[in-house]
Structure formats: C-alpha cells, structure tokens
VEXTI-319012 format. One record per residue (C-alpha): residue in three letters; chain; x, y, z. Coordinates in Angstrom, 3 decimals, decimal comma, always signed. Example, Ala and Ser with C-alpha at 12.3 -4.5 7.8 and 13.67 -1.06 7.14 Angstrom:
<r ALA; A; <+12,300; -4,500; +7,800>>;
<r SER; A; <+13,670; -1,060; +7,140>>;
***
This chain:
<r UNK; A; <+21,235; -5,013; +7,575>>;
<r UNK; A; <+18,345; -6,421; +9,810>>;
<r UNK; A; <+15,122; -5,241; +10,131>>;
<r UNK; A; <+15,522; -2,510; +12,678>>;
<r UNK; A; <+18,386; -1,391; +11,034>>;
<r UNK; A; <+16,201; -1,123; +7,919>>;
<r UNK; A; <+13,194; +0,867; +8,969>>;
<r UNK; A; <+15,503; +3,321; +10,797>>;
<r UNK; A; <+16,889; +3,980; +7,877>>;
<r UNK; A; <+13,367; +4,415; +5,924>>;
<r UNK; A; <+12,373; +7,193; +8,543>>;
<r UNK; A; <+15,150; +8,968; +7,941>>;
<r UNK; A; <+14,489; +9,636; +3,791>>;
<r UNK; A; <+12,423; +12,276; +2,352>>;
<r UNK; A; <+8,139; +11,703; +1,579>>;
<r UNK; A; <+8,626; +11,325; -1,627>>;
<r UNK; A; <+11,183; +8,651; -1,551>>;
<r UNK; A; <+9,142; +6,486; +1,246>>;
<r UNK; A; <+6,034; +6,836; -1,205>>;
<r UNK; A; <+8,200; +5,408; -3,885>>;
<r UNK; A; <+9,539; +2,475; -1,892>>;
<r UNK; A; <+5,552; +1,680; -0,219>>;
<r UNK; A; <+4,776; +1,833; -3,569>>;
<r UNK; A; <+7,300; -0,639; -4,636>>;
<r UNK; A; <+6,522; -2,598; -1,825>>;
<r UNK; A; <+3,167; -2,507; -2,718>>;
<r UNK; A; <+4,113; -4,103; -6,204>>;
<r UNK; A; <+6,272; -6,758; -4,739>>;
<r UNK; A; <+3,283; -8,148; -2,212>>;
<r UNK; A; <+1,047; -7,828; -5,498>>;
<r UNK; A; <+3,297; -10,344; -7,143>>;
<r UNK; A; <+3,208; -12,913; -4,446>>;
<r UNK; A; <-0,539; -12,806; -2,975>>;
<r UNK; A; <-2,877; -14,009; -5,459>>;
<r UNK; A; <-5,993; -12,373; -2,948>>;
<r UNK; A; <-3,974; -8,810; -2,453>>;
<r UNK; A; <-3,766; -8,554; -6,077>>;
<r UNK; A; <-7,192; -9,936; -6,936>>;
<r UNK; A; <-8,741; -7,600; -4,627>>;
<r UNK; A; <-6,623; -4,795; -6,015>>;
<r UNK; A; <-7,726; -5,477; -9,484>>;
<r UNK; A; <-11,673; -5,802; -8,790>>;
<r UNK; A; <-11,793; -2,416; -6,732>>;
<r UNK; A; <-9,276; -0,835; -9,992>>;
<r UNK; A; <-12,037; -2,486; -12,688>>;
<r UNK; A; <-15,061; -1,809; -10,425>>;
<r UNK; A; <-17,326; +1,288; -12,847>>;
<r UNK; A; <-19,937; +1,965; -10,291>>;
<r UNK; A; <-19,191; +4,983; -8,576>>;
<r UNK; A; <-20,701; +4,392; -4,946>>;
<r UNK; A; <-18,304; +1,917; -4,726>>;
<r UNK; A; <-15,091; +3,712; -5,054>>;
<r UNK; A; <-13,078; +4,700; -2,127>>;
<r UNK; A; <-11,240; +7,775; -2,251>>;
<r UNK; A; <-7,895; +8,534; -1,058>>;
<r UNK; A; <-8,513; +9,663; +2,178>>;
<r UNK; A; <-10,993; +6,962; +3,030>>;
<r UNK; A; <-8,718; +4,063; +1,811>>;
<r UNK; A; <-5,967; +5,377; +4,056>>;
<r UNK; A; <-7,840; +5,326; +7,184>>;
<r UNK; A; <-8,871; +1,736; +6,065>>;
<r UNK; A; <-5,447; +0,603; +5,884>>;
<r UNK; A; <-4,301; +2,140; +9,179>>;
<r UNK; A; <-7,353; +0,029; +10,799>>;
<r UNK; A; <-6,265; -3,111; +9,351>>;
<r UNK; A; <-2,257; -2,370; +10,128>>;
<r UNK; A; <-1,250; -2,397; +6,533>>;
<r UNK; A; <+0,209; +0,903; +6,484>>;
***
C-alpha cells in the first residue's frame, strides 16, 4: 500500500479510530526523536500553571506548525 493509498484509507475510519492511530503515531515519533520526546516530557513535568497549554490552544499550535 503506498502512501496515498494509506491516508485514503485513514479518512475513511471513524474519529475515534483516527485519534487512536495519531495517538499511536504520536508514540512511534516519541520513540525515535530524542527533541519531540524531550519537549513532550518538560511541558508533561512542567507544575507552574501559566505555563500549561490547554487543549484547544495546543491544537491550533500544531495546525500552525503542520504537525497535525
């Protein structure tokens, strides 16, 4: 299956199954970039409060930087 092939075939299942494979996704770029998973780790360990992002916020942050 190539790429195009692929993605078609992503659009075509339900939410909740493309949440589960961006968040698997998510989990396999986490094991292979040191940074990504750095970076993920400091914001998840970070305890002061004006420094969280919510949801909403951290969405429109990744559809600015073309990670979504």
């Amino acid at each position: 299956m190539n790429m195009a092939e692929l993605m078609r075939e992503v659009s075509t299942l339900p939410v909740e199954q493309q949440q589960e494979l961006a968040a698997y996704l998510l989990h396999l770029r986490l094991q292979h970039d040191d940074a990504c998973r750095s970076e993920m780790t400091r914001r998840i360990d970070d305890g002061t409060p004006s420094n969280w992002v919510d949801l909403d916020e951290w969405r429109k942050e990744l559809e600015k930087s073309g990670e979504n």
